[in-house]
C-alpha angles and dihedrals in degrees: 000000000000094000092061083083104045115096127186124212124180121179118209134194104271116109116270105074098154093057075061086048104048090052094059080044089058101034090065094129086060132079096255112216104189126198111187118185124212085245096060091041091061095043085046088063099047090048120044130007085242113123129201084255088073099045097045088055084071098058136071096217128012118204124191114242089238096054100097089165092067111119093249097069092065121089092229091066108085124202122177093234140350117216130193115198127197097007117205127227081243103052092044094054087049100049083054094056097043096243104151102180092131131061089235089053095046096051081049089046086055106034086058102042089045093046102247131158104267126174120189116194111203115194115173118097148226093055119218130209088260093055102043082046089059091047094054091047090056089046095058093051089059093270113148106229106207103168105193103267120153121203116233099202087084086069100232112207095180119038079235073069086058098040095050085055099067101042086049079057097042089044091053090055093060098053097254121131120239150165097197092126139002124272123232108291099024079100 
């Protein structure tokens, strides 16, 4: 089925863009279908001295976040996973409530109303009640809630070892093999 090898990846504005970076990097053998928001754009450039022109070299199709008409935002078209990373505090209070004015917020509307596998990968601390309450809510409705955690039992010498960390877990999330980082005991 041609979807089993689409993956969508939109990046929002919480800080972490390069974990959003590194996971196009490592799904090179699937058809990248890539979402960036205004608000990661900016945080991407405050960051790091990566551009969207890098990031949009690692996907197949790039899509702005204001284009609801791309193909991805319809339910007939199937993609093996969407990812959101980083998610920001935003997207993730508008994805509880439904509001879909986004396109990342539409394929979320519809990953979620049509089943689909679906990680969000909060990164801003500390976390609220409000927060914690949205990601419940997400939870309940089959989201898979990955906050950006990185396990320190793998003894990471470079913060790209912590990095790596989380995208092995997130990869892992989504069904897809990986080495990135060491499991448990391997240590």
């Amino acid at each position: 089925m041609k979807g089993d090898n689409r993956i969508v990846v939109g990046v929002t504005g919480a800080s972490g863009t390069v974990l959003a970076f590194r996971l196009l990097e490592s799904l090179k053998n699937f058809e990248r279908h890539l979402i960036i928001s205004d608000g990661a754009k900016r945080v991407m450039a405050a960051e790091t001295s990566l551009t969207v022109e890098d990031f949009s070299r690692l996907a197949e199709h790039v899509y702005e976040d204001s284009d609801l008409a791309a193909p991805v935002s319809s339910g007939s078209f199937r993609f093996r996973s969407f990812v959101i990373i980083p998610c920001s505090n935003t997207t993730l209070a508008k994805m509880t409530t439904g509001m879909a004015d986004t396109l990342i917020t539409r394929v979320a509307a519809v990953s979620m109303k049509e089943r689909r596998r679906m990680v969000i990968v909060p990164r801003e601390m500390p976390l609220s009640s409000i927060y914690i309450e949205n990601m419940l809510k997400l939870s309940l409705n089959g989201v898979i809630v990955a906050p950006a955690m990185p396990g320190y039992y793998t003894k990471p010498e470079t913060a790209g070892d912590m990095v790596n960390f989380v995208v092995s877990r997130v990869l892992d999330l989504m069904g897809i093999d990986n080495d990135m980082s060491g499991r448990w005991k391997d240590y």
